[in-house]
C-alpha positions in Angstrom: 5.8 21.6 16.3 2.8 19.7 15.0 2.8 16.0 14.8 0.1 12.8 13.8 -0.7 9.8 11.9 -2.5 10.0 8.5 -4.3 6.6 7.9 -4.7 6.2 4.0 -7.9 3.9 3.1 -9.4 3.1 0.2 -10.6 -0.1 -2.3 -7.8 -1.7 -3.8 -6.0 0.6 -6.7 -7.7 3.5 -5.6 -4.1 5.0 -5.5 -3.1 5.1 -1.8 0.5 3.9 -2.9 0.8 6.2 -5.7 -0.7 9.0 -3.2 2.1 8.3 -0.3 4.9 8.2 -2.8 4.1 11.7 -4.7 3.4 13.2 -1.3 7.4 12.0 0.2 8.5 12.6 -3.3 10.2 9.3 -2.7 9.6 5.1 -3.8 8.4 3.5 -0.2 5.6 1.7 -1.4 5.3 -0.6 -5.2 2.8 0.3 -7.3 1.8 -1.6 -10.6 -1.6 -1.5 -12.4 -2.8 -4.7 -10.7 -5.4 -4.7 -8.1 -4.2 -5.6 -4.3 -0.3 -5.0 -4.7 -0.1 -3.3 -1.1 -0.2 -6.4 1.5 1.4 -4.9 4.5 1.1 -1.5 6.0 3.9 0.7 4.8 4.7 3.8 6.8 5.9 7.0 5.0 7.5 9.5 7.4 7.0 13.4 6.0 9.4 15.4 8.3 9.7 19.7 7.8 10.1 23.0 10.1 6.3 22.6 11.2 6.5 19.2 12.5 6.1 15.5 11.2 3.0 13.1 9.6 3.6 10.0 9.3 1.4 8.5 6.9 0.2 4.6 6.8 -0.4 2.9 3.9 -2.6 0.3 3.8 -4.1 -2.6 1.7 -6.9 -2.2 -0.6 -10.5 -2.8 1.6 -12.3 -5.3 0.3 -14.7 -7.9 1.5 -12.3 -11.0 2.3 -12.9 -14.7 3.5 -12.0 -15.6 6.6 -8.0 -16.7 7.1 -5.6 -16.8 4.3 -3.8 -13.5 3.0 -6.4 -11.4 2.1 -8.1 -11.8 5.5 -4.6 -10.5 6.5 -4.7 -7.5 4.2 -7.7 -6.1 5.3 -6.4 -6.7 8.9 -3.5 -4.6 8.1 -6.1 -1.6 7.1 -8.5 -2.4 10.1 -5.4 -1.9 12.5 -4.4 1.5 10.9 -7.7 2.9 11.9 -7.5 2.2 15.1 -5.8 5.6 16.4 -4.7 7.9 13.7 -5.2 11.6 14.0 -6.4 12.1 10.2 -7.7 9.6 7.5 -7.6 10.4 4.2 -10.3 8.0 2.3 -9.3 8.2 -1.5 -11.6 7.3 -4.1 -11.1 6.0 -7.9 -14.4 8.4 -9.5 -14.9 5.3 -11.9 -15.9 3.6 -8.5 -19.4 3.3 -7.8 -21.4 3.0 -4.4 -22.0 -0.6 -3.7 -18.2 -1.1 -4.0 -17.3 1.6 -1.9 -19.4 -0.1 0.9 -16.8 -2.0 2.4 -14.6 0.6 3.3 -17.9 2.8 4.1 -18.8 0.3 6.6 -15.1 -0.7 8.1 -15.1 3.5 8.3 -17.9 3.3 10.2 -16.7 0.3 12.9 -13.0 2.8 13.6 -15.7 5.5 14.1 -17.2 3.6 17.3 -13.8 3.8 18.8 -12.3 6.9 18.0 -13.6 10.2 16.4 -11.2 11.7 13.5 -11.6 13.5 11.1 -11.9 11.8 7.7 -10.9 13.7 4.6 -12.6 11.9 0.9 -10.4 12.5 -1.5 -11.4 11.9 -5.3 -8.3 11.3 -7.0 -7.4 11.1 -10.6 -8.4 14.5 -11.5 -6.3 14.5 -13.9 -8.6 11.6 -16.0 -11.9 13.7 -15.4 -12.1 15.8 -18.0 -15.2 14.8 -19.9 -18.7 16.3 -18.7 -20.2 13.2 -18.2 -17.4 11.7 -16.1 -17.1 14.7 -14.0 -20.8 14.2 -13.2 -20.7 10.9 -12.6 -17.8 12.0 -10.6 -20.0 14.5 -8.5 -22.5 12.0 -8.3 -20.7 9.3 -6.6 -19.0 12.1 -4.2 -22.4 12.9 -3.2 -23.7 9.1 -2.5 -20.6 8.6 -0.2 -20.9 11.6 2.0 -24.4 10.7 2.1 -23.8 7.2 3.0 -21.3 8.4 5.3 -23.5 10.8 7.5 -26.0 7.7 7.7 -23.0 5.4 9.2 -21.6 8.2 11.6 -18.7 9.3 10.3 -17.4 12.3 10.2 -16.0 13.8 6.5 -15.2 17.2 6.8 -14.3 17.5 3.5 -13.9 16.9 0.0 -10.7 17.4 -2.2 -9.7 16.7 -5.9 -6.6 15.3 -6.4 -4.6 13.4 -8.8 -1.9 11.1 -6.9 -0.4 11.0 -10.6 0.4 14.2 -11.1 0.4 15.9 -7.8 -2.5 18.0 -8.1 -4.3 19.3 -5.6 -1.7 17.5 -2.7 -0.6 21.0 -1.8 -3.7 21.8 -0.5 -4.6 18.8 1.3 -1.3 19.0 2.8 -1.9 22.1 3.9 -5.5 21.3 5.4 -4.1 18.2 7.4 -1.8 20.2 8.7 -4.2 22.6 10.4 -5.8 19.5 11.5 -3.0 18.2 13.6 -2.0 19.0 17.2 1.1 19.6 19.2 3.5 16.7 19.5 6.8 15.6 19.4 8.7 14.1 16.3 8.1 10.1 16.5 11.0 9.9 14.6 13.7 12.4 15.1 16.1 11.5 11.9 14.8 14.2 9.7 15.8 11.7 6.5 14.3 8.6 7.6 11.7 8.1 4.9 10.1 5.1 6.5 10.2 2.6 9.7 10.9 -0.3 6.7 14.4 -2.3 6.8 16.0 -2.3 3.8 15.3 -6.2 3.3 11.9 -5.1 3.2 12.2 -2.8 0.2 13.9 -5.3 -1.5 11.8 -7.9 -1.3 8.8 -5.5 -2.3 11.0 -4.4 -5.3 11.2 -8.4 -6.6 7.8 -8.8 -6.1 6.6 -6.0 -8.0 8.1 -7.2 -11.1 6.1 -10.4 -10.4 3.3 -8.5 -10.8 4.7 -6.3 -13.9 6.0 -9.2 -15.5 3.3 -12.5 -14.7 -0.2 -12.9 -15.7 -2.8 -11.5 -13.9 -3.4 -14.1 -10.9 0.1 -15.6 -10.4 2.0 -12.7 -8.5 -0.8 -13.1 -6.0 -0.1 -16.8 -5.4 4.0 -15.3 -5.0 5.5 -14.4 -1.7 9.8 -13.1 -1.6 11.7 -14.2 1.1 15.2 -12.9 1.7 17.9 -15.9 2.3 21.0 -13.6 2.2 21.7 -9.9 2.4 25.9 -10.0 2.6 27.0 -6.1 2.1 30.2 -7.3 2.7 30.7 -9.6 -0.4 32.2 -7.7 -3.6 29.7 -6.6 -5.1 27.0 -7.3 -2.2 25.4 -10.0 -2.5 21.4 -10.8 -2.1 20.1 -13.9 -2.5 16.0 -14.6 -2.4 13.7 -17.0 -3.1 10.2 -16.7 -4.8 7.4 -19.1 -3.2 5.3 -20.5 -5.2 2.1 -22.3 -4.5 1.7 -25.3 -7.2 4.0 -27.3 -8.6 3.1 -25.9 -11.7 3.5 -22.2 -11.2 7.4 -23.0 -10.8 7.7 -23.8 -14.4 6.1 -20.2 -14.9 8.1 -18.1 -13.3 11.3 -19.9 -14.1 9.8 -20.1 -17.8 11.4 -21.1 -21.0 15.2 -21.6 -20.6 14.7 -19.0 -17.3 13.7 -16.2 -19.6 11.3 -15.1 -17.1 13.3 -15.5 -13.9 16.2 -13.4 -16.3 14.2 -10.9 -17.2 12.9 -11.0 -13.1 16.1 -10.2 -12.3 17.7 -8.2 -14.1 14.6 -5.6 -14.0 14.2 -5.9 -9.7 18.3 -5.5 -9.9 18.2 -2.2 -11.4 15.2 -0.9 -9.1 17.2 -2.2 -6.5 20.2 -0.4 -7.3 18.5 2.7 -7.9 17.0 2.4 -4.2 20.5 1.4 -2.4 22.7 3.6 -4.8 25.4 0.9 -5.7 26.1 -2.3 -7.9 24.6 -5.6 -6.2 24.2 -9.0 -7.0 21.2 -10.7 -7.2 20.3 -14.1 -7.4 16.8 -15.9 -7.5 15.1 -19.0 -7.2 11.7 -20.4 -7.0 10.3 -22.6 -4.3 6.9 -24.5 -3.6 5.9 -23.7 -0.6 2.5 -25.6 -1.1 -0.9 -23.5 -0.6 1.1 -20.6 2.0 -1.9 -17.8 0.8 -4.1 -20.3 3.1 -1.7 -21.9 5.4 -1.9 -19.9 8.7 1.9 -21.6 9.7 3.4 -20.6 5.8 1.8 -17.1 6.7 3.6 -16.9 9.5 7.2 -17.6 8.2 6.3 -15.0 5.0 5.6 -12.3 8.2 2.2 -12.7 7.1 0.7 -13.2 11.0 -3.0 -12.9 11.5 -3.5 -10.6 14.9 -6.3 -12.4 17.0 -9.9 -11.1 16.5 -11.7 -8.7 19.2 -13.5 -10.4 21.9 
């Protein structure tokens, strides 16, 4: 039996949610078409005859100010570097260089403390069809193994994938496996899909239609907190509140008459359904819970807790 962690890094929307799902063949992480959905790391558990990889999922890299959530996020990537066996570094090819930097360099910090493979893996495949783009996807392959080799890390190789469609995963699969060393099963229930409680899930499910159904900067001023989880009740029962920032983003979500918070609803209720396989009953409000995206106490009550910094 083989066994190990896969760290999966990479710029925000790079497809590292979209990658774990297609690999479990199963929804454990929400993905949408907006930047920086991912805020916590998600663990996908891949269990067979050979052995079991449990794979991390982390927040887009990016270069983030000090405190607040997106300090937080990149935390949450930082930490999942810090002793897997195997990282998978994914790449959008319409990336260039200079962007790529940050992970490049937070890459390069893991490799002072531990030396693992990293495998680059230039997804969306199935969009790099023209001559020009598959150049330009070349190109930018080439520029990061260079820039890698000058940083010290170790890429021992290149695949094309497309998270999408599940090209190429068969293969990279099949690499990381070779990869991977003796060990037990960290978690023996061959089903178990992730180390997530389901109050987690269906919170992430509510907040991604914040981020299917809002502008493009409100969802990221939204956090979901669970107030009641009764399976119990007839149909069960789950009550939850959206946070808000301002006063005025209230009025938004809610909308006109509560269209929005309807149309919320009903939308997260049927992804939430599909998930738990029965009727429930869902119920939502929306709460200021003034500036929490910079408020290190507000952070902590949305599980949002900022570890302290190396010495």
């Amino acid at each position: 039996m083989k066994s190990g962690f896969v760290a999966i890094v990479g710029r925000p929307n790079a497809g590292k949610s979209t990658l774990l799902n297609s690999v479990l063949k199963a929804r454990v992480s929400i993905v949408t078409p907006k930047a920086q959905t991912t805020r916590d790391r998600v663990l996908g558990i891949l269990t067979e005859e050979r052995g079991q990889i449990v794979f991390i999922d982390t927040p887009g890299i990016h270069r983030a100010k000090v405190g607040g959530i997106n300090e937080y996020m990149v935390r949450q990537a930082r930490e999942a570097l810090e002793a897997p066996s195997v990282i998978w570094y994914i790449v959008d090819p319409r990336s260039e260089l200079p962007h790529e930097m940050a992970v490049i360099e937070l890459l390069a910090d893991s490799a002072k403390y531990t030396k693992v493979p990293v495998m680059l893996l230039l997804n969306k495949s199935d969009l790099v069809r023209e001559q020009r783009i598959r150049d330009k996807t070349d190109k930018l392959g080439g520029e990061i193994l260079a820039a890698a080799v000058e940083k010290g890390i170790r890429i021992d190789s290149t695949f094309r994938i497309s998270a999408q469609t599940g090209t190429g995963l068969n293969d990279l699969l099949a690499a990381t496996w070779e990869r991977l060393e003796e060990g037990p099963l960290y978690y023996p229930d061959q089903d178990q899909l992730s180390d997530r409680p389901t109050r987690f899930f269906v919170a992430e499910m509510i907040r991604e239609q914040l981020f299917l159904r809002l502008g493009e900067e409100l969802p990221y001023s939204c956090a979901v907190e669970i107030e009641r989880f009764d399976e119990a009740a007839k149909p069960p029962r789950i009550e939850a509140v959206i946070h808000v920032e301002r006063e005025s983003q209230k009025g938004i979500v809610v909308g006109k008459g509560g269209v929005k918070i309807k149309e919320i609803g009903q939308n997260a209720r049927r992804k939430i359904e599909e998930f738990l396989g029965y009727t429930v009953f869902l119920g939502l409000k929306v709460k200021l819970l003034k500036d929490w995206t910079r408020d290190a106490a507000a952070l902590r009550r949305m599980g949002y807790t900022l570890p302290e910094k190396r010495k």
